[in-house]
C-alpha positions as CSV (number, residue, x, y, z in Angstrom):
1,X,70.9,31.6,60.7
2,X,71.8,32.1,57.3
3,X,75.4,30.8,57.4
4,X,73.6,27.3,58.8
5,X,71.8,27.8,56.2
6,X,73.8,27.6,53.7
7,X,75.8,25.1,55.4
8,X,72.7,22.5,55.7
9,X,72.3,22.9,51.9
10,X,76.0,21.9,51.0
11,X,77.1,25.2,50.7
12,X,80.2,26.9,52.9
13,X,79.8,30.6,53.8
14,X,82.0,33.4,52.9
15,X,83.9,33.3,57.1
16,X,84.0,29.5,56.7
17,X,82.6,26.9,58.9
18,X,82.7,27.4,62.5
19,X,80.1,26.1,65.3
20,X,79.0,28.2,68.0
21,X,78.0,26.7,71.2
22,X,74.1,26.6,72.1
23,X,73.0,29.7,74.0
24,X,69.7,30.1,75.9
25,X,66.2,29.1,74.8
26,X,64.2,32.6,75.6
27,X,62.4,34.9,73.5
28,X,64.0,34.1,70.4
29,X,62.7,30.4,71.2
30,X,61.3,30.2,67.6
31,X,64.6,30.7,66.1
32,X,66.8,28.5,68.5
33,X,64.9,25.6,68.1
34,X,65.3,26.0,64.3
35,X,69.1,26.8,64.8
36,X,69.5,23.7,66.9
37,X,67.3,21.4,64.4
38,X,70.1,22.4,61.8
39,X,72.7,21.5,64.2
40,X,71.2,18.1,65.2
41,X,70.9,17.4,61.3
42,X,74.7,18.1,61.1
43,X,76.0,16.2,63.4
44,X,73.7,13.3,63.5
45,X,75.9,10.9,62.7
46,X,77.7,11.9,65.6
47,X,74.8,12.1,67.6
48,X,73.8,8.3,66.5
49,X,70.2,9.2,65.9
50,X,67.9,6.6,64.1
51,X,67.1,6.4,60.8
52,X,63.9,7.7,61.3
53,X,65.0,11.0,63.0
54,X,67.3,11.4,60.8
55,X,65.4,11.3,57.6
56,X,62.5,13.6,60.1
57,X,65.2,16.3,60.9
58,X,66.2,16.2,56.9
59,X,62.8,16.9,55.8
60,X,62.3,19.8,58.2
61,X,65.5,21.2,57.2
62,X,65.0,21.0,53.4
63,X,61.6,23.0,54.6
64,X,63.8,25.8,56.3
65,X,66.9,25.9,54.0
66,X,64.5,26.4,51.1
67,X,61.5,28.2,52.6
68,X,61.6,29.6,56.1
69,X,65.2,31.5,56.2
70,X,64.7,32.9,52.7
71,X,61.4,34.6,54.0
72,X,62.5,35.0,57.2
73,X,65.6,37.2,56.5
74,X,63.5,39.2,53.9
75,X,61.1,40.3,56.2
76,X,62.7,43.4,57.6
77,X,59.8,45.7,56.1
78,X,56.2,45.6,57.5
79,X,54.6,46.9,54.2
80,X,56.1,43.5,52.5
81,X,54.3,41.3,55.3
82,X,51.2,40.6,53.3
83,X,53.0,40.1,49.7
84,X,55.3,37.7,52.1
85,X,53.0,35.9,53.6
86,X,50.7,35.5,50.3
87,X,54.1,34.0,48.7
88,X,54.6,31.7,51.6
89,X,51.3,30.5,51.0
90,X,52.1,29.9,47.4
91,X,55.6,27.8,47.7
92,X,53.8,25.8,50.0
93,X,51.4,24.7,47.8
94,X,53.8,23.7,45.6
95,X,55.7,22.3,48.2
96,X,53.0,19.4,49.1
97,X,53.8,17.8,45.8
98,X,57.4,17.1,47.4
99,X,56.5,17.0,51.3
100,X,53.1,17.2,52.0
101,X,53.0,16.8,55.7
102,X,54.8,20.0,56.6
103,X,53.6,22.1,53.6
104,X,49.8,21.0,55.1
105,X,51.7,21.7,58.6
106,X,52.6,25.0,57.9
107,X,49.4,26.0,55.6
108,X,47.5,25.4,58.9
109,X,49.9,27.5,61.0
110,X,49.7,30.2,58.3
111,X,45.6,30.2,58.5
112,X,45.8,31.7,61.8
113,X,48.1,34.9,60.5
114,X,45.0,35.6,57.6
115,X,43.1,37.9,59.9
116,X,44.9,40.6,58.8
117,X,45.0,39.9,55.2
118,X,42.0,42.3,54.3
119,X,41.2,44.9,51.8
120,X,42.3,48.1,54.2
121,X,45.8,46.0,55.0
122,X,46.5,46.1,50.7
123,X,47.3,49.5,50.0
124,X,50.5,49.3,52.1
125,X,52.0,46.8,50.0
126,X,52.7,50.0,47.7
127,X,55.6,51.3,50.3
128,X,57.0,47.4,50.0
129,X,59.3,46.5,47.7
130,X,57.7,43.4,46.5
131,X,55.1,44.9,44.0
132,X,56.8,45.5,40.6
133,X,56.4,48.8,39.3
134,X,53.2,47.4,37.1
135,X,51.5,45.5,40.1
136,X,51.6,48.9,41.8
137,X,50.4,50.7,38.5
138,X,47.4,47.7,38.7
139,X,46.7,48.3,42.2
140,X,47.0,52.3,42.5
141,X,43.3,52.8,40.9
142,X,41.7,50.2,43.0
143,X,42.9,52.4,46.6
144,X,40.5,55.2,46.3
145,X,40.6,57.6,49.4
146,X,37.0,57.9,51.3
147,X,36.7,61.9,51.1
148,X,33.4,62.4,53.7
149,X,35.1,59.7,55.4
150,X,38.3,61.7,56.0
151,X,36.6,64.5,56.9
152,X,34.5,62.6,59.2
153,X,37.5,61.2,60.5
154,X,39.4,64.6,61.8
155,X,41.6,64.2,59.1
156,X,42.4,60.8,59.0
157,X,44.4,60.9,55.6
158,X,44.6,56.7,56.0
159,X,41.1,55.6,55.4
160,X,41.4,53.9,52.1
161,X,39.1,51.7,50.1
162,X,39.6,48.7,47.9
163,X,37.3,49.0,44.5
164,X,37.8,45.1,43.4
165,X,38.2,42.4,45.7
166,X,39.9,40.2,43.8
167,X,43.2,42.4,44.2
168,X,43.9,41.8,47.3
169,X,45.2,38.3,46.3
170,X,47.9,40.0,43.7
């Protein structure tokens, strides 16, 4: 993905350009179809597509060369998910000044992944590797552990409570 990537931009990868045949839509469905959106942008003139679907398949894949791979290949730690997503939520913003179809598109789709943005989710942004050492210094205090609540709990060294709501949005 990140080789088609950088090919999509204008870019050529360090092992050159070379096309792999299309494998099978499964469970990595998500990530074929954006693999084979690429594809169909590359070789459109080939494929004689319209205008239209041509400048469509552009505009999504200016969306994923500059937003969806990046995050997507930095997400290999859960403890980042939240900073991630928050981000996400941030270049897409600013993204509706330049496409705002798909940034509202994918501001809807990222509405139903906020359930688990709460104040008990925050505290394990400070294993991530998103937080600079002085957003972790700002957030430390505000995690304050619930003693008769661990004790309560068996032992439950987890429960955690966020002082100031307004961190959570960091």
């Amino acid at each position: 993905m990140a080789e088609l990537t950088l090919i999509v931009l204008g870019d050529t990868p360090p092992r050159g350009i070379h096309w792999s045949r299309p494998g099978a839509i499964h469970q990595a469905r998500w990530m074929a179809r954006n693999l084979y959106s690429m594809k169909m942008f590359m070789f459109a003139e080939q494929l004689e597509y319209d205008e239209e679907t041509v400048v469509r398949l552009e505009r999504l894949n200016l969306f994923l060369g500059l937003f969806y791979t990046p995050m997507w290949m930095s997400s290999t730690l859960a403890a980042d998910a939240p900073a991630n997503d928050l981000q996400f939520m941030k270049d897409m913003m600013k993204f509706k000044r330049t496409d705002p179809e798909i940034a509202q598109a994918v501001l809807q789709k990222l509405e139903n992944h906020k359930w688990y943005l709460t104040q008990e989710v925050v505290p394990f942004a400070l294993f991530g590797s998103r937080l600079s050492d002085k957003e972790s210094r700002t957030l430390l205090p505000s995690c304050t552990p619930l003693r008769s609540q661990i004790a309560s709990d068996e032992g439950n060294l987890c429960s955690l409570r966020l002082q100031p709501r307004r961190l959570w949005l960091i």
